[in-house]
LUMTORVO-347877 format. One record per residue: residue number from 1; residue in three letters; x, y, z of N, C-alpha, C, O in turn. Coordinates in pm, 1 decimal, always signed. Each point is the difference from the previous one (the first is absolute). Layout:
BEGIN
{NUM ALA {X Y Z} {X Y Z} {X Y Z} {X Y Z}},
...
//
This chain:
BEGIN
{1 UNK {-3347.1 +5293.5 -5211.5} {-50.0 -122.1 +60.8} {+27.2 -0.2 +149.4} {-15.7 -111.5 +49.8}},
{2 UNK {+47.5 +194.7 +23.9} {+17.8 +20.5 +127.5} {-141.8 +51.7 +83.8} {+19.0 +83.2 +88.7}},
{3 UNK {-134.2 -120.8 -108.9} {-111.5 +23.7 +28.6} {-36.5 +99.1 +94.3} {-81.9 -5.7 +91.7}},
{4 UNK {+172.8 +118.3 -137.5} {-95.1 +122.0 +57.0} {+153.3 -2.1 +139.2} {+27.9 +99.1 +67.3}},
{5 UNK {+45.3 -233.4 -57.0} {+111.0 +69.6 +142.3} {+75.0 +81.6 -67.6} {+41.5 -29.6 -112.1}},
{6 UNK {-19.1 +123.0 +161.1} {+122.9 +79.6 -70.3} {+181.0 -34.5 +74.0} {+103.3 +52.5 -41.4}},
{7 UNK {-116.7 -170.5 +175.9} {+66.0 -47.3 +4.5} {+69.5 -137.6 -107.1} {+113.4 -44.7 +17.3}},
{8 UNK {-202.3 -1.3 -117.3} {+36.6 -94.1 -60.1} {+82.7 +60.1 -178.5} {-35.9 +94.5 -70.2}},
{9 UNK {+123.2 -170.3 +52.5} {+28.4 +124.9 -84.7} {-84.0 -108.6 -172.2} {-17.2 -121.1 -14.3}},
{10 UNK {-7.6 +218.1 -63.8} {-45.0 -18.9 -131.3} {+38.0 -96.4 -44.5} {+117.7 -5.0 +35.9}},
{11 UNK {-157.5 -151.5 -141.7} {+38.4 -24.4 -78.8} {+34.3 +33.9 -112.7} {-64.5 +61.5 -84.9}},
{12 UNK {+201.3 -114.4 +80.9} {+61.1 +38.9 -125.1} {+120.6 +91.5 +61.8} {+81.2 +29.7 -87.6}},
{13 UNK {-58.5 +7.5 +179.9} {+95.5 +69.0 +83.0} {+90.6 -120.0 +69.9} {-27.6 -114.7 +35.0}},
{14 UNK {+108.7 +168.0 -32.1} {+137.4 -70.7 +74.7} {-14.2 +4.4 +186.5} {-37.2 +93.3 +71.1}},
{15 UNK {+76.2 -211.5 -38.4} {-67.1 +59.7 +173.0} {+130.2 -130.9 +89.9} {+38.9 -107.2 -46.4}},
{16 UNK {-9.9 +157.3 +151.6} {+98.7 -59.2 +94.0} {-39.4 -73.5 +66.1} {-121.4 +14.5 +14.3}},
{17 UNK {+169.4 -108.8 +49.8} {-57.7 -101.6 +90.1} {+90.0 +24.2 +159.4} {+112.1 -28.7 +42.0}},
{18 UNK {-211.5 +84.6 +1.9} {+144.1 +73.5 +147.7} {+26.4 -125.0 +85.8} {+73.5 +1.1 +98.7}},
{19 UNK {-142.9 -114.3 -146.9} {+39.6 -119.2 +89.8} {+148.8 -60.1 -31.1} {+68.0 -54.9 +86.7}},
{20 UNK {-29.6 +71.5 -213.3} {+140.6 -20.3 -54.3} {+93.1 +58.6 -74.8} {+118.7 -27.9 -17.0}},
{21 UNK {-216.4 +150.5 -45.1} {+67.4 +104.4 -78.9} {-37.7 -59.8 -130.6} {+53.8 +71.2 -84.8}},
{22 UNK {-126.0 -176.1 +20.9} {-34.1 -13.0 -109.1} {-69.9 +61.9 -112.4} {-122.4 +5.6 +12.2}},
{23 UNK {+186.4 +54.1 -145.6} {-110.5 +90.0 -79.2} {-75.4 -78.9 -64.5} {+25.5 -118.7 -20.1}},
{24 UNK {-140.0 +187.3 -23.6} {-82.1 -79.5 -95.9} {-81.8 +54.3 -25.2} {-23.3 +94.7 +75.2}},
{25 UNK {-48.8 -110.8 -164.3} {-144.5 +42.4 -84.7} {-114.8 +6.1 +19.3} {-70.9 -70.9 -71.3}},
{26 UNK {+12.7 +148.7 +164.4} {-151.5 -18.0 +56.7} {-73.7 -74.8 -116.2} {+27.9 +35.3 -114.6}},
{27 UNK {-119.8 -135.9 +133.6} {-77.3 -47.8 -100.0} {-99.8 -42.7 +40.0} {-46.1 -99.3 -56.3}},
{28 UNK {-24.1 +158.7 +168.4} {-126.0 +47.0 +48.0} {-12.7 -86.1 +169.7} {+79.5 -53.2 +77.5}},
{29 UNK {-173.3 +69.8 -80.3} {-79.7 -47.0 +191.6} {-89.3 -104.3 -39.0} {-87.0 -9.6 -86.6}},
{30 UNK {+141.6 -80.2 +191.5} {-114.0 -120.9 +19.3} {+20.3 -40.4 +117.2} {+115.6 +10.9 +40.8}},
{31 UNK {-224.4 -73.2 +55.8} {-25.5 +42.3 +138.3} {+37.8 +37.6 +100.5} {+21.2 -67.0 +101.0}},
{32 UNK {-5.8 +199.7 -119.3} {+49.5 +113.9 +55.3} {+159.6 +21.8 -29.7} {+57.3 +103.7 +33.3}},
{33 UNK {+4.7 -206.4 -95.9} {+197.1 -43.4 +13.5} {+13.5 +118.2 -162.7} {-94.8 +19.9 -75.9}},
{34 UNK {+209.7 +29.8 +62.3} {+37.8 +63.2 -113.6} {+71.3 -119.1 -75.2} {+91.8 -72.1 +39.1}},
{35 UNK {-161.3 +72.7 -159.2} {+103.9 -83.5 -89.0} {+143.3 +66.1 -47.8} {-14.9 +121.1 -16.7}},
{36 UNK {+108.2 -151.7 -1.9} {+161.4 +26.3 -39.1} {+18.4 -87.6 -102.7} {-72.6 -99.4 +0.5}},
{37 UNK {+152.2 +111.9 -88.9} {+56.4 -76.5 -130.7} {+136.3 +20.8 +0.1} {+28.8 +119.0 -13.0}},
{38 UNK {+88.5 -213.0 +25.8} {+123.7 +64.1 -12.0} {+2.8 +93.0 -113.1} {-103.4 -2.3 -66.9}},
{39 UNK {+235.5 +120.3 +9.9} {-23.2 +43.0 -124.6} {+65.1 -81.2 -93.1} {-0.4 +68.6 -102.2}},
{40 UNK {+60.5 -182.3 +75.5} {+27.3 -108.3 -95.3} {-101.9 -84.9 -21.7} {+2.0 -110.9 -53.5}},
{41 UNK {-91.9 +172.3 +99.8} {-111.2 -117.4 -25.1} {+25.2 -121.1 +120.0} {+92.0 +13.7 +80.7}},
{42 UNK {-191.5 -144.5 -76.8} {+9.3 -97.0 +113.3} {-149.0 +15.1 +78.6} {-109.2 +48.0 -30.6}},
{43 UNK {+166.3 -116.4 +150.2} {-127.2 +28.0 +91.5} {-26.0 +63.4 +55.7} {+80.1 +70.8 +60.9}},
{44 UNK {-243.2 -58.6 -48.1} {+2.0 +97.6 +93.5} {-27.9 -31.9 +147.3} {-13.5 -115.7 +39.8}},
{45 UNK {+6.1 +216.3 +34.0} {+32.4 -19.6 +198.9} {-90.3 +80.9 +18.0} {-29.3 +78.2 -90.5}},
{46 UNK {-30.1 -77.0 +198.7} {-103.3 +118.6 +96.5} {+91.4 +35.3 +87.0} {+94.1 -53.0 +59.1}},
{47 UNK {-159.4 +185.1 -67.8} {+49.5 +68.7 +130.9} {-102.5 +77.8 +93.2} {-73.2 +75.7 -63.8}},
{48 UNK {+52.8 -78.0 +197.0} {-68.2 +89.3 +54.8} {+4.1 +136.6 -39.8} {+109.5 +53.7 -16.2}},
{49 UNK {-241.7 +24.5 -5.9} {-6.7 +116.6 -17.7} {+120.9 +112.2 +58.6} {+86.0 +65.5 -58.8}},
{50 UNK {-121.6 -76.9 +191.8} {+108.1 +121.6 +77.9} {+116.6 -64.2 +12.0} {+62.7 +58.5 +88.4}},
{51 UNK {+0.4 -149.3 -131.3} {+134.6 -43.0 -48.0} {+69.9 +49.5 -144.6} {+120.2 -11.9 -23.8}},
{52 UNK {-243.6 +84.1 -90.6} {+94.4 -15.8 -105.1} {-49.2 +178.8 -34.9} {-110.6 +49.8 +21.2}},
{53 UNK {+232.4 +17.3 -79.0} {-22.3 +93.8 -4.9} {+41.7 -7.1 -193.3} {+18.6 -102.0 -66.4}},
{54 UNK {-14.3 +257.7 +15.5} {+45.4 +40.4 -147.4} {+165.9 -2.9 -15.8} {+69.3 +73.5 +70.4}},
{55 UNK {-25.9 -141.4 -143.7} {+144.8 +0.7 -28.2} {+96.0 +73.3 -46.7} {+27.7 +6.4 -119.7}},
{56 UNK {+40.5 +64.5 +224.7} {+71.6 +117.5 -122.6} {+78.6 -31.0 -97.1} {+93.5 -79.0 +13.3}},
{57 UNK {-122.0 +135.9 -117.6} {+68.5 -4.0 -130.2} {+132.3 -51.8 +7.8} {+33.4 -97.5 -67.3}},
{58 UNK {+55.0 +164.2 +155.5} {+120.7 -75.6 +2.7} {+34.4 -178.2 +18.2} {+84.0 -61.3 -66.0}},
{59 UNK {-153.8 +15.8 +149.2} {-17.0 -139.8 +30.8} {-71.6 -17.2 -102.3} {+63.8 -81.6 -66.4}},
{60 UNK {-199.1 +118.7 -13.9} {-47.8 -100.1 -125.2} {+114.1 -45.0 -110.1} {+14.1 -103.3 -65.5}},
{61 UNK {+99.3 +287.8 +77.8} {+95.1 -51.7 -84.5} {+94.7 -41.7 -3.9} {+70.3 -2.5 -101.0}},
{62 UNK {-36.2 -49.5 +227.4} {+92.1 -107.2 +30.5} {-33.5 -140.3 -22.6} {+81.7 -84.0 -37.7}},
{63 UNK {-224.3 +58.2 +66.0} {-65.0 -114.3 +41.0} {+29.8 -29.4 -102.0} {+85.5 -87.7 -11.9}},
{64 UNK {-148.8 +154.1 -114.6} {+11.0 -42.2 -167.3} {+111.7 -13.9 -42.4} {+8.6 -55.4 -109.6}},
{65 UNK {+115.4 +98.0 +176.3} {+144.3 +0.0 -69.1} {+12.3 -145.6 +92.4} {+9.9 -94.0 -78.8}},
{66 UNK {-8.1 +57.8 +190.8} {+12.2 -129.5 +68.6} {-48.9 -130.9 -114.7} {+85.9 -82.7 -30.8}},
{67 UNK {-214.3 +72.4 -22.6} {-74.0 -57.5 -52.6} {+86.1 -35.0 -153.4} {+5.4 -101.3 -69.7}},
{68 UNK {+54.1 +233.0 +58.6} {+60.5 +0.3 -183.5} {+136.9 -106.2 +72.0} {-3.9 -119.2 -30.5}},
{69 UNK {+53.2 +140.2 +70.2} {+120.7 -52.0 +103.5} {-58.7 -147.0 -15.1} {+60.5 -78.5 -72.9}},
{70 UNK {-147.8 +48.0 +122.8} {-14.6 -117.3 +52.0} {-47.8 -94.9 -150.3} {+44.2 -114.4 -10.3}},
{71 UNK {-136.4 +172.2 -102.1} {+3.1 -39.2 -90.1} {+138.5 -21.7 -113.2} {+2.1 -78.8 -94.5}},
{72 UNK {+122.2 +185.0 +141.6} {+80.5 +7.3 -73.6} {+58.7 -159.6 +30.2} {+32.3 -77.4 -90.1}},
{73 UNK {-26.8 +49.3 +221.4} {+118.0 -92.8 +77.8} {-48.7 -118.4 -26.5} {+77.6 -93.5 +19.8}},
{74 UNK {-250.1 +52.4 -83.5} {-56.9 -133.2 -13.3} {+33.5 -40.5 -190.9} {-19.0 -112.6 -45.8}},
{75 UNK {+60.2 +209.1 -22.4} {+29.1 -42.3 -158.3} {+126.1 -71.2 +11.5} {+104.0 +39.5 +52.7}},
{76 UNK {-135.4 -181.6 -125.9} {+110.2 -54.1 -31.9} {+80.4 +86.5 -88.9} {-36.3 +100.4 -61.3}},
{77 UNK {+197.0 -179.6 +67.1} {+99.4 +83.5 -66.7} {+50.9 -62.2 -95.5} {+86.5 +53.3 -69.4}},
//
């Protein structure tokens, strides 16, 4: 869904937001902005194209251990 930029990265791929360091879930383009999805699910944010690049693996798997973290700390006890 990156229409032919090969700067935009794929939906369904994990992608950075270099404006804050945020990961998230490409989940396609709408006028001209990249959609992002946190990976816990939530909302999503645009980002300018040449702002968001592919996420390395290491940060998706932190991001997701942050997220388990953060779900762990909201169950009552």
């Amino acid at each position: 869904m990156n229409d032919g930029d090969p700067s935009v990265p794929e939906a369904g791929t994990y992608a950075v937001d270099y404006r804050d360091g945020s990961v998230g879930q490409v989940m396609g383009c709408e006028g001209g902005l990249v959609q992002l999805r946190p990976l816990g699910g939530g909302r999503e944010w645009d980002c300018p194209p040449e702002k968001v690049g592919e996420a390395p693996p290491g940060e998706v798997l932190r991001e997701r251990v942050r997220e388990l973290n953060r779900q762990g700390q909201a169950r009552p006890r």
